[in-house]
C-alpha positions as CSV (number, residue, x, y, z in Angstrom):
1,X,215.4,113.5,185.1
2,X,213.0,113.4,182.0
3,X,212.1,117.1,180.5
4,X,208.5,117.8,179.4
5,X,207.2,118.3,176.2
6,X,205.9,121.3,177.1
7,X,209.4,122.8,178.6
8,X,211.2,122.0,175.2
9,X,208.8,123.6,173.2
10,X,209.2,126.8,175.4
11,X,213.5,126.9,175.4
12,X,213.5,125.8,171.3
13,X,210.7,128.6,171.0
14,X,213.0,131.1,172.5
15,X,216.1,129.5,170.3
16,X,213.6,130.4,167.1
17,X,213.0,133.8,168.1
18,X,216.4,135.0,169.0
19,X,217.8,133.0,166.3
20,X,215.5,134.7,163.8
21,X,217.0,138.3,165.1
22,X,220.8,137.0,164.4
23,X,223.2,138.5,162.1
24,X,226.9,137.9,161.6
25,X,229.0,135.4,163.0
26,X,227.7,134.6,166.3
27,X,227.1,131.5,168.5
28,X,224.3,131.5,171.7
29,X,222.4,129.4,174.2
30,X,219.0,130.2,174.8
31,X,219.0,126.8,176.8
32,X,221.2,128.5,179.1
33,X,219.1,132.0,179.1
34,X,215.9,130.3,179.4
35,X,216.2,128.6,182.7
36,X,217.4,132.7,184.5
37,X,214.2,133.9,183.1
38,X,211.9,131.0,184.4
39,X,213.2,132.2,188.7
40,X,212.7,135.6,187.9
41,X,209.4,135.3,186.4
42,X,208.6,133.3,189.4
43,X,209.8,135.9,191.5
44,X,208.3,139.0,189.5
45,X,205.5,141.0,190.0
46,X,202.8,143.1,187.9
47,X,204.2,143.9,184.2
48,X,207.6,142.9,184.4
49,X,205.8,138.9,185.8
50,X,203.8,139.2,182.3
51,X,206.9,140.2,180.0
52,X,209.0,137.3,181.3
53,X,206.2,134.4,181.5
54,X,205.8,135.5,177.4
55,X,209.4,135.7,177.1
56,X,209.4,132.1,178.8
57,X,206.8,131.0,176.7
58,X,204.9,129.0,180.0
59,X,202.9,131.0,182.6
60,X,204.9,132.6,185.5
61,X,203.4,130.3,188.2
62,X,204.7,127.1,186.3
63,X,208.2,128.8,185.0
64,X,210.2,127.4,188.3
65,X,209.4,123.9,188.1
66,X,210.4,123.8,184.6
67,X,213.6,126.0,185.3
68,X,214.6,123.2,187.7
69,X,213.2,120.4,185.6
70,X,215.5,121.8,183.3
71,X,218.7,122.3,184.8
72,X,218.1,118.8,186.0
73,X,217.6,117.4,182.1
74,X,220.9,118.9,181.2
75,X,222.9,117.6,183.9
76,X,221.5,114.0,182.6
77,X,222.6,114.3,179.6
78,X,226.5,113.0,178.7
79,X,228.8,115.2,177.9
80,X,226.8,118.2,179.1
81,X,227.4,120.1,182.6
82,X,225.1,122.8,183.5
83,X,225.1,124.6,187.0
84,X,222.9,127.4,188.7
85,X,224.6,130.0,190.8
86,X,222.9,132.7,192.9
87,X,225.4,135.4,194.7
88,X,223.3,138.2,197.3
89,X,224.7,140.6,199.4
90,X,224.3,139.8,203.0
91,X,222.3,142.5,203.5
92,X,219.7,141.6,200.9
93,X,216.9,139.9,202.7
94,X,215.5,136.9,200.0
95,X,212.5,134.9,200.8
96,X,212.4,131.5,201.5
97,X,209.9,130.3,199.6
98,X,211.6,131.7,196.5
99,X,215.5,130.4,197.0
100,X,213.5,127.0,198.3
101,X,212.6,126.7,194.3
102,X,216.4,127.3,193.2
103,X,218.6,123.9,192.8
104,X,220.7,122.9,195.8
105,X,224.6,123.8,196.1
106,X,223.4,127.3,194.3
107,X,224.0,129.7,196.4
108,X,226.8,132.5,197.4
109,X,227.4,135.4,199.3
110,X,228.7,139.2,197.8
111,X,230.9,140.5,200.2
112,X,230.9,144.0,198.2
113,X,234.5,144.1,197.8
114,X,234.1,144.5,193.9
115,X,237.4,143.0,193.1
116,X,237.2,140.0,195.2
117,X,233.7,139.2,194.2
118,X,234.5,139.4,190.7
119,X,237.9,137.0,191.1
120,X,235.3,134.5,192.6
121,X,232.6,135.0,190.2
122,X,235.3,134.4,187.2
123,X,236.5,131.3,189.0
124,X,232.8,129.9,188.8
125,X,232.5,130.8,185.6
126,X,235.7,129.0,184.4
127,X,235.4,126.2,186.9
128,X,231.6,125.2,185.5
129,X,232.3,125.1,181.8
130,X,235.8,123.4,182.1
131,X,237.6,126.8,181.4
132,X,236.0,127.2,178.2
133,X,234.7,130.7,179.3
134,X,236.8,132.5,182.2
135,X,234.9,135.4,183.2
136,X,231.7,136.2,184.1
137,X,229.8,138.2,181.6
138,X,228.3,140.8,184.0
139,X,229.8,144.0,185.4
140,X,229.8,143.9,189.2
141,X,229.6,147.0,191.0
142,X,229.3,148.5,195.1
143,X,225.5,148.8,194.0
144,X,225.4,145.2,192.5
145,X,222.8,143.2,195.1
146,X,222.3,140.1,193.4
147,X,223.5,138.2,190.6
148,X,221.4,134.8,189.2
149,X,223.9,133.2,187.0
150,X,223.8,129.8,184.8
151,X,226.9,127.8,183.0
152,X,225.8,125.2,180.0
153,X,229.1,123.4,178.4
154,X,228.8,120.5,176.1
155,X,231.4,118.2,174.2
156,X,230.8,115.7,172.2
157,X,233.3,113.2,169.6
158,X,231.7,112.4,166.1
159,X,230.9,108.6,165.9
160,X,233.2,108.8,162.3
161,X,235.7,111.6,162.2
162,X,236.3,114.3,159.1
163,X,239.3,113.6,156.7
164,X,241.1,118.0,157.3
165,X,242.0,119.0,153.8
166,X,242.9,122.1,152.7
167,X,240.0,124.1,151.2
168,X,239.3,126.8,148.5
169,X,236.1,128.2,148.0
170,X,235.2,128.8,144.1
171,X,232.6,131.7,144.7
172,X,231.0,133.7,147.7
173,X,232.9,135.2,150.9
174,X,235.1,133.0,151.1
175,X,236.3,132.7,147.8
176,X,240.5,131.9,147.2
177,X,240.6,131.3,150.9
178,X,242.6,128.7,152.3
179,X,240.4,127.2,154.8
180,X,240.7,124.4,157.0
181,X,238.2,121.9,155.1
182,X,236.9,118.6,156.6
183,X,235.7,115.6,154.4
184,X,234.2,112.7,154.5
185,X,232.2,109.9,152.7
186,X,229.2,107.9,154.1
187,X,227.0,105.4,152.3
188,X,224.2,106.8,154.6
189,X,222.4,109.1,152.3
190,X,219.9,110.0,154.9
191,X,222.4,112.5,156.9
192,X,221.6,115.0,154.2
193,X,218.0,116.6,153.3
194,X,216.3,119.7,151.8
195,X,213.7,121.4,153.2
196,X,211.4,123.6,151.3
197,X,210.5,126.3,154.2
198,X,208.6,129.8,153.5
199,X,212.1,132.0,153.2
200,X,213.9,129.3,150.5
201,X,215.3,125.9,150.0
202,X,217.5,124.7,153.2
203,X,220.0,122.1,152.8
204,X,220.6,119.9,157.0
205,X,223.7,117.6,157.5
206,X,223.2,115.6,160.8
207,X,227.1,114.7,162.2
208,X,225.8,112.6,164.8
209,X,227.9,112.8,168.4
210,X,229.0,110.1,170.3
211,X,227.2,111.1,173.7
212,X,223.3,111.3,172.1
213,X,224.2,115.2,170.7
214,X,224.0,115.7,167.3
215,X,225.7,118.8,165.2
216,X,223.0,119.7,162.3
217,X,224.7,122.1,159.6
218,X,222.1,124.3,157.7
219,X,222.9,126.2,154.5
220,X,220.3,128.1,153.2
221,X,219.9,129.4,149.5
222,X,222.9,133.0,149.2
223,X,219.5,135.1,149.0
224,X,218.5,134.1,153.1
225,X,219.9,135.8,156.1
226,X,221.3,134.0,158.7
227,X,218.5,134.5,160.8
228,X,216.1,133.0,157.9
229,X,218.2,129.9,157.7
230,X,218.6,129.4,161.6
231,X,214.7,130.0,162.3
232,X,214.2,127.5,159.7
233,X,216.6,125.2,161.0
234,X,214.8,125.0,164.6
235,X,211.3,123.8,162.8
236,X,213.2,121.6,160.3
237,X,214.2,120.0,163.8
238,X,210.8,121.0,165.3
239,X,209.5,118.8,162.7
240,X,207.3,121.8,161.1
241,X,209.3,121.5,157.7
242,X,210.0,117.8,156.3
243,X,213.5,118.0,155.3
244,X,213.2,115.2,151.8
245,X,216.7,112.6,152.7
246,X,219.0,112.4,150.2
247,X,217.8,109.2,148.7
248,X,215.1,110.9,147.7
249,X,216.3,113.6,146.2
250,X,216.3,114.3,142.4
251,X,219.1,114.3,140.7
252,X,220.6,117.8,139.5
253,X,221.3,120.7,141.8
254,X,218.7,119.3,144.4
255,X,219.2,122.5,147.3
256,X,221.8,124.3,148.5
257,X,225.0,123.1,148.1
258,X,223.9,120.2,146.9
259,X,224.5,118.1,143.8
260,X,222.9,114.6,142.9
261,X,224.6,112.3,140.4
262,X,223.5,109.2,138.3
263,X,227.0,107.9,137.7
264,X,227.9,104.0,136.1
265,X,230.4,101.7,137.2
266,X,232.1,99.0,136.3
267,X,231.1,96.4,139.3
268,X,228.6,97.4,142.1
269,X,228.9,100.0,144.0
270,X,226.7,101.5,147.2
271,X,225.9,105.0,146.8
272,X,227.9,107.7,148.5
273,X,227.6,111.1,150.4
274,X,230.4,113.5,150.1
275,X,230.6,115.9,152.8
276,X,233.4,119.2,152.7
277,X,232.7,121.6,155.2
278,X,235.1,123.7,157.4
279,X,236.4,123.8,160.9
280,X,235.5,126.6,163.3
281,X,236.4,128.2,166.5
282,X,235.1,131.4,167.8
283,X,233.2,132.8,170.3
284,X,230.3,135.8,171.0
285,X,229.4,138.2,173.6
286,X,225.6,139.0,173.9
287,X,224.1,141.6,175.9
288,X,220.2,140.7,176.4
289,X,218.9,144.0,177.3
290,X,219.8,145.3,173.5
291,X,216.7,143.1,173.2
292,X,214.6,143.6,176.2
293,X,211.4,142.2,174.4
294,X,212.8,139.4,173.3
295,X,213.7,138.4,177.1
296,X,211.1,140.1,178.6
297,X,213.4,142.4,180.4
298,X,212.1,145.7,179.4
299,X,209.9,146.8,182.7
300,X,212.2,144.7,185.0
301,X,215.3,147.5,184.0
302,X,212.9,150.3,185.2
303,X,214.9,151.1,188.7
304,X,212.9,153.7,189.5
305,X,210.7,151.2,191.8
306,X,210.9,147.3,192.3
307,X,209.9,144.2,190.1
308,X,210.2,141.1,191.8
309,X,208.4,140.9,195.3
310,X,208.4,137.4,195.3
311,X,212.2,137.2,195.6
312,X,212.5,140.0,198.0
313,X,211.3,142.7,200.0
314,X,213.4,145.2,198.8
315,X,212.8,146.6,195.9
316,X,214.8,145.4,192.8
317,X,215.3,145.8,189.6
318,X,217.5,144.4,186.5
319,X,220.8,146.0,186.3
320,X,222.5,143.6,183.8
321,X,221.7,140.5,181.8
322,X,224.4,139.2,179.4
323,X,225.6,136.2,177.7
324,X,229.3,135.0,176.9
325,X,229.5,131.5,175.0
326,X,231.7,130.1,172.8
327,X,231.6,126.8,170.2
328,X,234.7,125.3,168.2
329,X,234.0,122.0,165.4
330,X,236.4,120.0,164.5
331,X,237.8,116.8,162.6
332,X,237.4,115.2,165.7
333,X,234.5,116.7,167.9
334,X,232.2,119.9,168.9
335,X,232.1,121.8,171.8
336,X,230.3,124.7,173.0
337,X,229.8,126.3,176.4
338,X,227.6,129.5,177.6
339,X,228.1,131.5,180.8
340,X,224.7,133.8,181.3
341,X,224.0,136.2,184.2
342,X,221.6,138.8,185.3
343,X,222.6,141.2,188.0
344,X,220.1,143.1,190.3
345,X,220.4,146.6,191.9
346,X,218.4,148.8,193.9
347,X,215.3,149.1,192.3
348,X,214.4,151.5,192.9
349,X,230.8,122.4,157.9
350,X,240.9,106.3,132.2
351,X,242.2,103.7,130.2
352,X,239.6,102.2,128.6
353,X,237.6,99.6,129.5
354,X,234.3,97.9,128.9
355,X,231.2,100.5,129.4
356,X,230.5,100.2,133.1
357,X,227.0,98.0,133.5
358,X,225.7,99.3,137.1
359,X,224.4,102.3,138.3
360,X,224.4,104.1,141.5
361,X,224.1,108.0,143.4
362,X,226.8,109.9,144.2
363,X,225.9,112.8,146.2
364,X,228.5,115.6,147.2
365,X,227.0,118.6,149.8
366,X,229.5,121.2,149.8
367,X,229.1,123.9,153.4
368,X,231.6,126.3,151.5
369,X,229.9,129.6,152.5
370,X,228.3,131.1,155.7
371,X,226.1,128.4,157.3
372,X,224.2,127.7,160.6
373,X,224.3,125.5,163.2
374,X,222.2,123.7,165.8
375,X,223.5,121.1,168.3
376,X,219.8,119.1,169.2
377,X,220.1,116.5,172.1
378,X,218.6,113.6,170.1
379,X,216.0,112.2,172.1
380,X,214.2,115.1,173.6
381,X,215.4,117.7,170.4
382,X,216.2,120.0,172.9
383,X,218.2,122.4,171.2
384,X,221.6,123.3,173.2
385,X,223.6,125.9,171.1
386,X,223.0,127.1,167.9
387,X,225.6,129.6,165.4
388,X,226.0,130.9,162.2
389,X,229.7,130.5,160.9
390,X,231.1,133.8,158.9
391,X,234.9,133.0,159.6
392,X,236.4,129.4,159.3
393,X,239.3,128.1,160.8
394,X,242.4,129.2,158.0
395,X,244.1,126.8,156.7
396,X,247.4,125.8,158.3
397,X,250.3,123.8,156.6
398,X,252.4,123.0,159.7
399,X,249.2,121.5,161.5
């Protein structure tokens, strides 16, 4: 199923914003938010239908078609599994022309045995991304009515793997560490640029995936914050900054973390890119009403009367919305999966010789301080996950 223009624009919007309120170590999804918010703006009524369709970035009329244009885009794409899941207490009447919008093989039943209900909302969870998260990120209570959840995991190999070497930083946070580095050399010059955005100089590596989704690294000059260097990263993708390739690049310190040599040698030699970055594996909890603007959530937690008529007739209102995802990169691969739900209630990376006669580029990119992440599906450049590494995998001699 083919994803409209229009729809990507919307989800990578919402990537930007959120990504431009980051800081710390962190990892998130806003392709798995995006699609929760799409049903409930369907679903919502007077201010809260407003907040959402802005949050959504598409009117509220149009949000459930693209919600289920999307789920059905991910589930296309290798690699990539992404569910829907919608739990009600029996006793919650919802209407038919709402759930009728929701993907098939979505729905379940709370029996309001707390315990129970959470054991099977866990086993969802787990079950969807391939155990990569194991519990469902929102509290359940006896007052809990409904809970919209979605699941988004992704894994993909790298078409050439890393080289894991030990690494010491010289300078910055991460200086006398011993880090697990990865390495490696390519002749393609053209999986490194530098962008020239509005907050600094931004340095992309592309380590392209074997399934169509890439891993682009972003370090950003040590003056940016992480949200700076990830907001730029989403319109270096967007295409709204021209990122110059490396063959183009002048020689000298040419952007962040960058160096670009005129070197001799003594037969012909193609140029060379010289990648060290590190390993990572960590994970983030979000909760989404800290920001209620951001998701348009802020009249929709008012419980004092009811905000989405158009999923029920009793009133309701947003309890809970959180996030838990997760990412890992490696010599070998990426992965990243995202478990987001919203809950409902009442509303109420030399001997000597003859003088060498040919020349040629050496380039070495060096990701030896906190950087960003964004993993784009390459065709549509959806953007799937996105992070900003604080703490690399240590070194470790015995591995």
């Amino acid at each position: 199923m083919r994803v409209t223009n229009a729809t990507i624009r919307a989800v990578n919007g919402l990537t930007a914003r959120w990504a431009g309120q980051t800081s710390g170590g962190t990892v998130f999804s806003a392709a798995g938010v995006w699609p929760l918010l799409a049903f409930l703006a369907d679903g919502a009524g007077g201010a809260a239908r407003a907040e959402l369709a802005e949050a959504v970035g598409l009117p509220a009329g149009e949000a459930a078609g693209a919600g289920r244009e999307l789920l059905g885009a991910l589930g296309g794409i290798r690699g990539v599994d992404a569910a829907l899941g919608l739990w009600t207490r029996r006793t919650l009447p919802v209407r038919e022309e709402w759930a009728a919008g929701l993907p098939a093989d979505t729905f379940g039943v709370l029996s309001g045995d707390v315990a129970a209900d959470k054991a099977a909302l866990d086993a969802w969870a787990s079950k969807r991304t391939g155990g990569l998260i194991e519990r469902m990120p929102v509290p359940l209570h006896e007052e809990t009515l409904l809970v919209l959840a979605s699941a988004l995991a992704l894994r993909t190999q790298w078409l050439r793997p890393f080289e894991p070497e030990c690494m010491s930083a010289a300078s910055g946070p991460w200086k006398d560490r011993q880090l697990a580095g990865l390495w490696r050399t390519t002749s393609l010059l053209d999986r490194i640029g530098v962008a020239d955005t509005p907050e600094g100089a931004v340095t992309e590596l592309k380590v392209l995936g074997t399934t169509g989704v890439d891993i682009h690294l972003f370090l950003g000059e040590e003056r940016m914050s992480a949200g700076q260097v990830l907001a730029a990263g989403v319109d270096i993708l967007g295409r709204r900054h021209r990122a110059v390739p490396g063959d183009q690049l002048p020689y000298g310190e040419a952007g962040p973390g960058l160096d670009v040599r005129r070197v001799r040698r003594h037969r012909p030699t193609p140029p060379s890119l010289t990648v060290a970055t590190v390993a990572f594996d960590f994970s983030a909890k979000h909760d989404l009403l800290e920001q209620p603007r951001l998701f348009g959530l802020g009249t929709a937690t008012d419980d004092s009367r009811g905000h989405f008529p158009g999923i029920s007739a009793e009133p309701l209102a947003v309890g809970s919305a959180r996030q838990a995802a997760t990412t890992a990169f490696t010599d070998k691969g990426f992965r990243a999966a995202a478990v987001t739900a919203i809950s409902a209630v009442g509303g109420a990376a030399p001997s000597e010789r003859p003088a060498p006669r040919y020349v040629t580029t050496e380039i070495d990119a060096a990701f030896d301080r906190p950087f960003g992440f964004l993993a784009l599906h390459r065709t549509s450049r959806l953007v799937l996950a996105a992070g900003w590494v604080t703490d690399p995998e240590p070194y470790r001699e015995d591995e």
